[in-house]
RODO-2510 file (C-alpha; in nm, 4 decimals, decimal comma):
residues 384
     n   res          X          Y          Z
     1     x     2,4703     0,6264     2,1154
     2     x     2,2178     0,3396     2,1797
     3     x     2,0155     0,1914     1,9700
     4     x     1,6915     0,3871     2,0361
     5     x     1,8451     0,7111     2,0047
     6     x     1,9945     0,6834     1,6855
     7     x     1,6255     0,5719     1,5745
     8     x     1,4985     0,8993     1,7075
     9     x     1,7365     1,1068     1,5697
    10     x     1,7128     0,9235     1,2118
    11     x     1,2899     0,9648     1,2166
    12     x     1,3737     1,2700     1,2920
    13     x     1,5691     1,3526     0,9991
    14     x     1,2368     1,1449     0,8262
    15     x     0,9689     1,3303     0,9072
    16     x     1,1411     1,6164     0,7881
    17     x     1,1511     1,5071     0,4074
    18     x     0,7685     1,5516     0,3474
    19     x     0,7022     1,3098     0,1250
    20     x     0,3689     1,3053     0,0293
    21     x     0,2751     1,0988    -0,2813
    22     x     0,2086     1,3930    -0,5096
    23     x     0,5680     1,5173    -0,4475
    24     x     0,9139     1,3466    -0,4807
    25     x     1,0765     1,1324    -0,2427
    26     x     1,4327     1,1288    -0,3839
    27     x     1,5860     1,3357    -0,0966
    28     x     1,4797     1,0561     0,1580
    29     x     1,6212     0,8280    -0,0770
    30     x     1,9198     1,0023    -0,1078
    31     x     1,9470     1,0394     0,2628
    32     x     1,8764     0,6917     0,3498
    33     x     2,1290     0,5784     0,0770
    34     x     2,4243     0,7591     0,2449
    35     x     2,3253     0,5840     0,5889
    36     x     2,3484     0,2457     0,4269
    37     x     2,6071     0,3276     0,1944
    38     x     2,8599     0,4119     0,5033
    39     x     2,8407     0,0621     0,6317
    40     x     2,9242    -0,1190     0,3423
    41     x     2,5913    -0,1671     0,1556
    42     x     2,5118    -0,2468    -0,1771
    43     x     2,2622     0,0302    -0,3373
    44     x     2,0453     0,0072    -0,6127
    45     x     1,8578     0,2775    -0,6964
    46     x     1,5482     0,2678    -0,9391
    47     x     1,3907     0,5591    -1,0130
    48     x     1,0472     0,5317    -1,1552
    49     x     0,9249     0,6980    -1,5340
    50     x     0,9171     1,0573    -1,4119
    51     x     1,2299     1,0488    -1,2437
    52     x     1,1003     1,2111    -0,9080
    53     x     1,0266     0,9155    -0,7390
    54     x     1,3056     0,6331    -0,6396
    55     x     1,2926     0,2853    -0,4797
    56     x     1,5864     0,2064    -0,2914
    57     x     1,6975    -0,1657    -0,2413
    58     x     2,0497    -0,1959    -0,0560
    59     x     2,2049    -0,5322     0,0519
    60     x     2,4044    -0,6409     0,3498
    61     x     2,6111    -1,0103     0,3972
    62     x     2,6671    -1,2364     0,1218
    63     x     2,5292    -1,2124    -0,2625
    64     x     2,2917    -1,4805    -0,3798
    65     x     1,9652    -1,5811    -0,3504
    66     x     1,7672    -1,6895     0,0410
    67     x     1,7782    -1,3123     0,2302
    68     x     1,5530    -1,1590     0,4339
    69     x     1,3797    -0,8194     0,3411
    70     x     1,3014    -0,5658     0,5177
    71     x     1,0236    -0,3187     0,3724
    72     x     0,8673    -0,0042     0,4174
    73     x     0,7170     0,2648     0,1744
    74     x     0,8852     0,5862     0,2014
    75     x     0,5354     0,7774     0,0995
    76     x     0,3357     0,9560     0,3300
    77     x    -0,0688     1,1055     0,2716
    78     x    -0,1578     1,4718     0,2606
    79     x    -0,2274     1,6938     0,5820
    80     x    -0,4258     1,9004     0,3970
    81     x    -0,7614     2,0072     0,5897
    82     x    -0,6194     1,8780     0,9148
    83     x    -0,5981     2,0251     1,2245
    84     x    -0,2085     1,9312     1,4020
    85     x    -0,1308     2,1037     1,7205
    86     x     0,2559     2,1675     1,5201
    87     x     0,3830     2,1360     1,2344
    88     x     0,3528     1,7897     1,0938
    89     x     0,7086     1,7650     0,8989
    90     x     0,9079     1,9003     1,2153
    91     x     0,8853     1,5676     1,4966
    92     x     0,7549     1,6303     1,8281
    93     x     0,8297     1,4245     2,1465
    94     x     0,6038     1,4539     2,4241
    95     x     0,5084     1,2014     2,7064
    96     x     0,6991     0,9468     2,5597
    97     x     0,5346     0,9673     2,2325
    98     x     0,7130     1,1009     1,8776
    99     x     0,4469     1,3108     1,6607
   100     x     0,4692     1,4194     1,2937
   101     x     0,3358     1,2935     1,0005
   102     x     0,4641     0,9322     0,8751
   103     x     0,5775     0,8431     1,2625
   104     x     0,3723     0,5012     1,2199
   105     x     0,3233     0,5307     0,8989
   106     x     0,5780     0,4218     0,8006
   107     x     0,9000     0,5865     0,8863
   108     x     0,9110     0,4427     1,2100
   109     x     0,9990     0,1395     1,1056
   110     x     1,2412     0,2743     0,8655
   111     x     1,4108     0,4740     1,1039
   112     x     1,4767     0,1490     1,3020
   113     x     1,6089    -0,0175     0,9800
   114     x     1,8374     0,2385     0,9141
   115     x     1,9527     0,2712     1,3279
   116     x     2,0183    -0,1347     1,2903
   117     x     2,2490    -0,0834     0,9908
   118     x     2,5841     0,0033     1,1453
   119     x     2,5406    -0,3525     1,4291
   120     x     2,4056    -0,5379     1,0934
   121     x     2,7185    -0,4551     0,8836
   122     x     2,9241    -0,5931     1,1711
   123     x     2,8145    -0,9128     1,2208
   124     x     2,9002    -1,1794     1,0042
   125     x     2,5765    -1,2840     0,8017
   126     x     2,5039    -1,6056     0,6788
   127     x     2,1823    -1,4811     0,4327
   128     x     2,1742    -1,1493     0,2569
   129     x     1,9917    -0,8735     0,4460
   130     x     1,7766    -0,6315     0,2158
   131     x     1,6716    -0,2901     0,2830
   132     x     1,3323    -0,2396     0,0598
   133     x     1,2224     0,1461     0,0862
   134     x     1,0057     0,2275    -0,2057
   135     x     0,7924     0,4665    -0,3284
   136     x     0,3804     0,5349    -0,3957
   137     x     0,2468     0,2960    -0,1511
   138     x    -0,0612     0,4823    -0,0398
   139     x    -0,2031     0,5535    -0,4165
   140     x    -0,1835     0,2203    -0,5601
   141     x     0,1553     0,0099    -0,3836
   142     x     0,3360     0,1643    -0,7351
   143     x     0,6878     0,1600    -0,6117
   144     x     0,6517    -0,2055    -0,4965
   145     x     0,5373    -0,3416    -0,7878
   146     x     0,8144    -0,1869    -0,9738
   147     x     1,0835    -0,3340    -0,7190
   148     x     0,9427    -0,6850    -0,6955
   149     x     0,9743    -0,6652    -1,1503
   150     x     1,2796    -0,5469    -1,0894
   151     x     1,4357    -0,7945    -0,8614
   152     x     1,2658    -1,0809    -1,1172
   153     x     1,4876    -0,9171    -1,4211
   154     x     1,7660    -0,9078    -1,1742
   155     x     1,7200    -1,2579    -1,1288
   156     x     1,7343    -1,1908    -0,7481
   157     x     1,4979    -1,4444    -0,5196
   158     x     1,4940    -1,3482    -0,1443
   159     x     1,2949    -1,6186     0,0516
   160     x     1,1146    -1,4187     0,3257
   161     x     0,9876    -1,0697     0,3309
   162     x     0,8620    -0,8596     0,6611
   163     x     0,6737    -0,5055     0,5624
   164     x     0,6793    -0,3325     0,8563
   165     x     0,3476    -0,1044     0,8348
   166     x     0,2193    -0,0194     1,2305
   167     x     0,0900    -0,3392     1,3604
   168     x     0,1265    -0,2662     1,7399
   169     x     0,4161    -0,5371     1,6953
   170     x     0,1603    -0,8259     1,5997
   171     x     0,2198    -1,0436     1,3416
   172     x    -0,0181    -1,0331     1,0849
   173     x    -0,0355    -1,3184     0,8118
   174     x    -0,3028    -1,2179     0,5708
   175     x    -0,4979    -0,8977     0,4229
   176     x    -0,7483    -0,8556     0,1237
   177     x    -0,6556    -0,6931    -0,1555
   178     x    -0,7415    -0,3284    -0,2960
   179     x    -0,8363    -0,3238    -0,6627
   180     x    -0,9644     0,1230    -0,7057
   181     x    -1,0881     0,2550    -1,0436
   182     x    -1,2024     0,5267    -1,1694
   183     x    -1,5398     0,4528    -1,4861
   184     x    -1,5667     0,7444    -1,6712
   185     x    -1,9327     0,7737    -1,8833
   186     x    -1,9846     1,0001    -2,2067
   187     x    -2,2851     1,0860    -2,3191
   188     x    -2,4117     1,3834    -2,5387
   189     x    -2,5321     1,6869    -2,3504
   190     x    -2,9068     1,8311    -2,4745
   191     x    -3,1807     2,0419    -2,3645
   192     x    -3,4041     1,8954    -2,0765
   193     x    -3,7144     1,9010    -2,2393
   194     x    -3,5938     1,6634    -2,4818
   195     x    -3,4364     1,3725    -2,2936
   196     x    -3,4809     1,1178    -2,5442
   197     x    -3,2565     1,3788    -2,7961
   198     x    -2,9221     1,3410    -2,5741
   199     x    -2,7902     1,0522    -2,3565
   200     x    -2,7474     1,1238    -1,9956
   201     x    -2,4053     0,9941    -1,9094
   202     x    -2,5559     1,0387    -1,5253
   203     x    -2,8467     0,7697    -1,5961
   204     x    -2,5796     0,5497    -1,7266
   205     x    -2,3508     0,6102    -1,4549
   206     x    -2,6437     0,5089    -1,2151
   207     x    -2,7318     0,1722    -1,3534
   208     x    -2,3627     0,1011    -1,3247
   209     x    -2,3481     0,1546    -1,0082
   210     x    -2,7089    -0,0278    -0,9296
   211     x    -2,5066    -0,3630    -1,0776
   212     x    -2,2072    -0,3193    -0,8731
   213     x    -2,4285    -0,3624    -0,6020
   214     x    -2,5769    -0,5885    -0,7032
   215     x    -2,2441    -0,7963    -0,7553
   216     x    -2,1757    -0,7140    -0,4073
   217     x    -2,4842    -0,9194    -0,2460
   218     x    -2,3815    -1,2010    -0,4640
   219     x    -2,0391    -1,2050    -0,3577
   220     x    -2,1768    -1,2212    -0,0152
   221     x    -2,2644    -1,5631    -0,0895
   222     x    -1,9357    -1,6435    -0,2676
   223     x    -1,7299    -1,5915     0,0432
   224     x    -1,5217    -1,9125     0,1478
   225     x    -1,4613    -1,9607     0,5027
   226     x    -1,2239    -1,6667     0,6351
   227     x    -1,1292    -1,4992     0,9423
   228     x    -1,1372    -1,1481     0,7604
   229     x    -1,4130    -0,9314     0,8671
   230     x    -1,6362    -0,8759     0,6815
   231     x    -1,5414    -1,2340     0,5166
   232     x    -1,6878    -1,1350     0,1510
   233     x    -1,5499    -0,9334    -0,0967
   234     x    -1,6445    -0,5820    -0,0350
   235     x    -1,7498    -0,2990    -0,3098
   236     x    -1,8009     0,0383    -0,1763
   237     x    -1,8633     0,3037    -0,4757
   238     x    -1,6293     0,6763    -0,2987
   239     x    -1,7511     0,9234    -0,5279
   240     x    -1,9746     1,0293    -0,8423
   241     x    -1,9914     1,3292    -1,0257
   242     x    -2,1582     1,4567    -1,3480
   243     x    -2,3290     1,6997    -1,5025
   244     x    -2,3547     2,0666    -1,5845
   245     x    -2,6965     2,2107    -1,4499
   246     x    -3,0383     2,0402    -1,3469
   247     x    -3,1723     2,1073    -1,7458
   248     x    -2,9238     2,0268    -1,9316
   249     x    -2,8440     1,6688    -1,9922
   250     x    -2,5408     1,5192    -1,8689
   251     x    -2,2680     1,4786    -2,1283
   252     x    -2,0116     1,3516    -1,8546
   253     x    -1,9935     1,1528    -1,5353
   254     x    -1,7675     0,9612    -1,2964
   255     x    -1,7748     0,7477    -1,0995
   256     x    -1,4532     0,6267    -0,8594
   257     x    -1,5054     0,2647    -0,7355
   258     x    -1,3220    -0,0142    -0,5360
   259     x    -1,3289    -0,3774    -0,4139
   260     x    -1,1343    -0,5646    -0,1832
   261     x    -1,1220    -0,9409    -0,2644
   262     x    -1,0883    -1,2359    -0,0470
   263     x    -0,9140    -1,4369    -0,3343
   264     x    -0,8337    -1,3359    -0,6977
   265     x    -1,1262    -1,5514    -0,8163
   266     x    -1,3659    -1,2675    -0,6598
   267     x    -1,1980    -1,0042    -0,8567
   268     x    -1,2371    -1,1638    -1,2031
   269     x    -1,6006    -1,2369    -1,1174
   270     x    -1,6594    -0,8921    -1,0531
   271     x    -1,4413    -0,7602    -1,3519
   272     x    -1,5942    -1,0440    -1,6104
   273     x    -1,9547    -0,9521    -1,4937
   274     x    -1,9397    -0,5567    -1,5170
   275     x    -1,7843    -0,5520    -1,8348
   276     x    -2,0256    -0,7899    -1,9912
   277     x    -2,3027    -0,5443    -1,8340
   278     x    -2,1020    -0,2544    -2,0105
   279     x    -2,0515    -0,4183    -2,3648
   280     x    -2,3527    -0,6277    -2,4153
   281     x    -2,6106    -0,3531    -2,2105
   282     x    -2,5425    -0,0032    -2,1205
   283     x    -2,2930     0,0976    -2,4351
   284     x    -2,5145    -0,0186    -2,7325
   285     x    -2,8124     0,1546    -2,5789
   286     x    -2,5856     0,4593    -2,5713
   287     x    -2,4510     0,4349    -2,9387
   288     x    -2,7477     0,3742    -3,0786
   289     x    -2,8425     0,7380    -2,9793
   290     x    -2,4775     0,8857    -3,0222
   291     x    -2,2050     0,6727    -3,2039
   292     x    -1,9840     0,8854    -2,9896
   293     x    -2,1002     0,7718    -2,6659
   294     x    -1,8934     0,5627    -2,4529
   295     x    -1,7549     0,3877    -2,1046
   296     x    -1,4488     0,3797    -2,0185
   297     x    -1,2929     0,2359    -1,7066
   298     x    -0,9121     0,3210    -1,5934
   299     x    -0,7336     0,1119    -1,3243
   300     x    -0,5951     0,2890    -1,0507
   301     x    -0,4111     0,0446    -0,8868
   302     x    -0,4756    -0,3252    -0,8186
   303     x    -0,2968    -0,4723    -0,5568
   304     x    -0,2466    -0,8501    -0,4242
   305     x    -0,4064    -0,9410    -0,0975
   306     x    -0,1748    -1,1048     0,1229
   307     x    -0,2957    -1,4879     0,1592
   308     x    -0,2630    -1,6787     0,4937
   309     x    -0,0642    -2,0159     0,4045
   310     x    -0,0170    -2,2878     0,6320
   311     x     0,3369    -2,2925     0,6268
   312     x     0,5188    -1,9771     0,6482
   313     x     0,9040    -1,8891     0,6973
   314     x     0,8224    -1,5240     0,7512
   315     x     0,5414    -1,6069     0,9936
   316     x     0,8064    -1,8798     1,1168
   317     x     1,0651    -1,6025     1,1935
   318     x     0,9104    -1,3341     1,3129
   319     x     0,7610    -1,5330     1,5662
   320     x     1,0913    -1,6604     1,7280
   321     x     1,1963    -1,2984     1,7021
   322     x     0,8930    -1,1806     1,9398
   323     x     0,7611    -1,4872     2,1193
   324     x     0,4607    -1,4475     1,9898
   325     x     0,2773    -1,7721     1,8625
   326     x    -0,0318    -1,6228     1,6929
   327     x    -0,1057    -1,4185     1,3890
   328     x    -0,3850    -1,2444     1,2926
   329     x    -0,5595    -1,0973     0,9782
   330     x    -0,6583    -0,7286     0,9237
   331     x    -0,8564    -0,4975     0,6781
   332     x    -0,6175    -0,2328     0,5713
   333     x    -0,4222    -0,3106     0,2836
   334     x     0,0260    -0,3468     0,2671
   335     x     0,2488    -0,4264     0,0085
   336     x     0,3061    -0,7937     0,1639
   337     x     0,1008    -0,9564    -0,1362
   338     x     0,2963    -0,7933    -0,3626
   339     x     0,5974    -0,9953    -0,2492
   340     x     0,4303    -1,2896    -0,1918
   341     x     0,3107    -1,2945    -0,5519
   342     x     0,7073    -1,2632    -0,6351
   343     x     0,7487    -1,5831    -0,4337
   344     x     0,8528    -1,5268    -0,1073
   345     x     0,7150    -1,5839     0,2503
   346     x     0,5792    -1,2228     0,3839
   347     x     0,4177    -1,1447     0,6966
   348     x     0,3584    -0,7687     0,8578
   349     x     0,4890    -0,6310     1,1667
   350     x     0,5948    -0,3217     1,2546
   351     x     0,6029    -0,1051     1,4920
   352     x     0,2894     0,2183     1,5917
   353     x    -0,0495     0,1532     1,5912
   354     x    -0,2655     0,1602     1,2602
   355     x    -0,5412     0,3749     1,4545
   356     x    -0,3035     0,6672     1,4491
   357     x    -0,2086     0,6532     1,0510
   358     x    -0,3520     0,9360     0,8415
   359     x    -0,4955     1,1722     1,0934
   360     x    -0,3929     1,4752     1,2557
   361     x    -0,1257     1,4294     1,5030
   362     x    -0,0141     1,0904     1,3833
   363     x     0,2443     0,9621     1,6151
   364     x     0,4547     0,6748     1,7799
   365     x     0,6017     0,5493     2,1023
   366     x     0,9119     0,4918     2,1978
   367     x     0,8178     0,1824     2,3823
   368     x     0,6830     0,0912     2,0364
   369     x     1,0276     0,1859     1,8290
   370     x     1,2087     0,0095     2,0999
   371     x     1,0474    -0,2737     2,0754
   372     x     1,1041    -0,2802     1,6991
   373     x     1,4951    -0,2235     1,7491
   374     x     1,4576    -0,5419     1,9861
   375     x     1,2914    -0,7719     1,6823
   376     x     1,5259    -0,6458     1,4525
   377     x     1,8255    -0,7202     1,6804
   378     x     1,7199    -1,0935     1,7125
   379     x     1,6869    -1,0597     1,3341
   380     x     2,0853    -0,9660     1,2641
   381     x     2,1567    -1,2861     1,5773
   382     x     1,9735    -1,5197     1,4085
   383     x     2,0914    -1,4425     1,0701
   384     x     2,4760    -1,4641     1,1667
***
C-alpha cells in the first residue's frame, strides 16, 4: 500500500472518533497508540485530571535529548447548527477532495504521521522522532500545556518542534497569542424605581468594558514594528449578558473577553491596567452600597504567541524539506508558542487550508496530504 493510501485509510479511521472538545478523545488515543506501538514506539500516555482526555507522546530512534516533534491536537469543534451535505464523522471523498469534520483540522496531518510510522521505524535514526497528539487545543491549547510540563519533569529537551495545523504547506514562523476570559460582575438586584437602593452589576459590567476599549486604542500606539496584521494587540469583547427584566436591577452580569498580544509585555499592560480599574474604581463604589458586591475575572486559557526569531532550526528544516525559502506570519492561533516557551525551535506547517477549518463541510485534498507525506519523507532521510 503506498504511502497516500494508508493516510486515507488512517483519516479515515480519524474522522470517525468524533472528538469534539466537550467529549473524550481516549479512543483516538488508543487507536493511534496501537499504530505506533506496532512499529516499535515508545508510548507515554498522560491522561489529564478527569481522566477522559489523554495526550499521547510516542518516540522513535535513539533516547536522549535533540529530536524532532511532530504535533497535532487530536480535538475537533462542534457541528452543531451546521448545515453538512453528510455526515461529518463518516469521511467523504469526492473530486479529489476528503470531507468530514477535523480533515484539516487537524487529523490530516495526523493521519500522515501515523502513515509515515512503519518507513520511520525502519530507517536508522540519528535524533529521536516524537509523535505529539494531545488533547483540548481549540478551548484553551490545554493538552499542550500539560505535555510541554510534562516533558520538563521528564527532563526530556527536543530541539525543534513542527505543529502541523492547515497551512496550505507554508511555513509559518510567528502568530499572536490568545489570552480569553470570562469577568463575572455581582451586584444586588432591587426595584427600578429605586436605582440608587441596588447596584446594577450591568452598569458595572459596561464601564468595564468602556476601559477595555479604551486600552485597546492605546495599545494601538504600543505596537512595535510587525508584519502581523493588524500589528497591535487586539481586544474584541464576544459576549455580555445580565439581568433579569427591564425593572428590576441587575444582580448579575458577564461579560466573555479576549486579547491577542504582539509580545507578552502587551498582555501585562492590559492585565495590570484593568485590574487597577477594578480594585481602586469600580469594586469600592460597589461595596460601599453592598459589602457583598464583587468582580471576579476567571482565565480561560492564555496561550503563548509564537515569536519570529532570526535564527530558527525548525524554520531551518522545514525549509530544506519543501524548498521553500520564505515564511510568513498569520492571525489564527497554534500550539507552536507553547513549545517554544519550553525551549525549542517551532514553526507551523501542515497540510489543508485554514479557510476550510470549522465550517460545514470542512475538508482536504489529496494533493494537499500528499504533499505532506512528501515533507515528512525528507524528514525520516534527513534524520537517518
Amino acid at each position: 500500500m503506498d504511502h497516500l493510501a494508508r493516510a486515507k485509510g488512517i483519516l479515515g479511521e480519524l474522522i470517525a472518533f468524533p472528538t469534539v472538545s466537550a467529549d473524550s478523545n481516549l479512543q483516538l488515543i488508543a487507536y493511534a497508540s496501537e499504530l505506533l506501538s506496532h512499529v516499535g514506539a515508545r508510548i507515554s500516555v498522560m491522561r489529564d485530571e478527569t481522566g477522559t482526555k489523554a495526550n499521547l507522546f510516542a518516540t522513535l530512534g535513539p533516547e536522549g535529548d535533540g529530536g524532532v516533534v511532530l504535533s497535532g491536537h487530536s480535538d475537533v469543534v462542534p457541528v452543531d447548527g451546521q448545515n453538512w451535505t453528510s455526515d461529518p464523522f463518516a469521511m467523504r471523498e469526492e473530486g479529489g477532495l476528503l470531507y468530514g469534520r477535523g480533515t484539516c483540522d487537524m487529523k490530516g496531518f495526523i493521519a500522515c504521521c501515523l502513515a509515515m510510522a512503519p518507513e520511520f521505524a525502519a530507517m536508522e535514526l540519528k535524533r529521536p522522532l516524537h509523535f505529539a497528539f494531545t488533547y483540548d487545543e481549540e478551548v484553551g491549547c490545554m493538552g499542550a500545556r500539560s505535555l510541554v510540563e510534562e516533558l520538563k519533569r521528564m527532563e526530556l529537551r527536543p530541539s525543534a518542534a513542527i505543529i502541523g495545523e492547515p497551512t496550505s504547506m507554508r511555513i509559518i514562523e510567528g502568530h499572536k497569542g490568545c489570552f480569553e476570559y470570562t469577568t463575572e460582575f455581582t451586584g444586588l438586584a432591587g426595584h427600578a424605581s429605586r436605582p440608587e437602593l441596588g447596584v446594577n452589576a450591568i452598569e458595572y459590567a459596561m464601564r468595564y468594558i468602556n476601559r477595555l476599549m479604551a486600552l485597546s486604542e492605546e495599545l494601538k500606539e504600543r505596537a512595535p514594528s510587525n508584519r502581523f496584521s493588524p500589528p497591535w494587540t487586539t481586544l474584541q469583547v464576544g459576549r455580555v449578558e445580565g439581568g433579569a427584566a427591564r425593572n428590576v436591577i441587575a444582580s448579575h452580569a458577564r461579560v466573555e473577553w479576549e486579547m491577542r498580544p504582539v509580545v507578552d509585555a502587551d498582555a501585562s499592560f492590559v492585565k495590570e491596567n484593568i485590574t487597577s480599574y477594578v480594585d481602586e474604581v469600580l469594586r469600592p463604589a460597589m461595596q460601599a452600597i453592598h459589602a457583598e458586591a464583587d468582580i471576579v475575572t476567571h482565565v480561560i486559557g492564555e496561550v503563548e504567541g509564537l515569536e519570529p526569531v532570526e535564527e530558527s532550526e525548525a524554520r531551518r528544516i522545514v525549509s530544506e524539506l519543501t524548498g521553500l525559502t520564505e515564511a510568513e506570519v498569520v492571525a489564527f492561533g497554534t500550539e507552536a508558542g507553547l513549545f517554544q516557551t519550553a525551549g525549542m525551535s517551532a514553526v507551523i506547517c501542515g497540510p489543508g487550508s485554514i479557510d476550510q477549518a470549522h465550517k460545514p463541510d470542512e475538508f482536504i485534498s489529496l494533493a494537499q496530504m500528499d504533499a505532506c507525506l512528501g515533507m515528512l519523507e525528507r524528514l525520516g532521510a534527513r534524520l537517518s
